[in-house]
N, C-alpha and C positions, 0 to 999 in steps of 0.2 A: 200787573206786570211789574217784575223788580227795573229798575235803573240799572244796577250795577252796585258797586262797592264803593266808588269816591264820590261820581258825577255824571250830568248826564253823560258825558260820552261812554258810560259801559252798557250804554242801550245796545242790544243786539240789533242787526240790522232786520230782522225778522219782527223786533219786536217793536222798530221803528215803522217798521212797514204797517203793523198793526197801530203805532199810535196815530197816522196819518190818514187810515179809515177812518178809526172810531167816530161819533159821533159826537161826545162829552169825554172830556180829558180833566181828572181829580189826581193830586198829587198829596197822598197823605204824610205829611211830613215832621208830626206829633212825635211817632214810636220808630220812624226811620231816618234816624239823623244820616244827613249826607254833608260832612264837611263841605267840599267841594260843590253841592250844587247850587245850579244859577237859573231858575226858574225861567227868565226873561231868554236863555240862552236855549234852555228847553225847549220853549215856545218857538221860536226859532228853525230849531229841526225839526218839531212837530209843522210846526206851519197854521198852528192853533192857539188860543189862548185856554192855560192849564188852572 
């Protein structure tokens, strides 16, 4: 599921919906640089650890 363009907040609300089911949450962050994000803040609106 993409983030967005800057940070987590371009998660769509659909798509947050869906990271709040999931079971395991991976953030590959190798080949998709995101200036802006904040993993710890992530986790946060996830309500998981990523």
């Amino acid at each position: 599921m993409g983030l967005g363009l800057y940070d987590e907040e371009g998660l769509s609300l659909k798509g947050l919906e869906e990271v709040r089911r999931a079971d395991l949450l991976f953030a590959e962050l190798y080949t998709s640089f995101m200036p802006g994000l904040s993993v710890s803040r992530l986790e946060v609106l996830a309500g998981k650890r990523v």
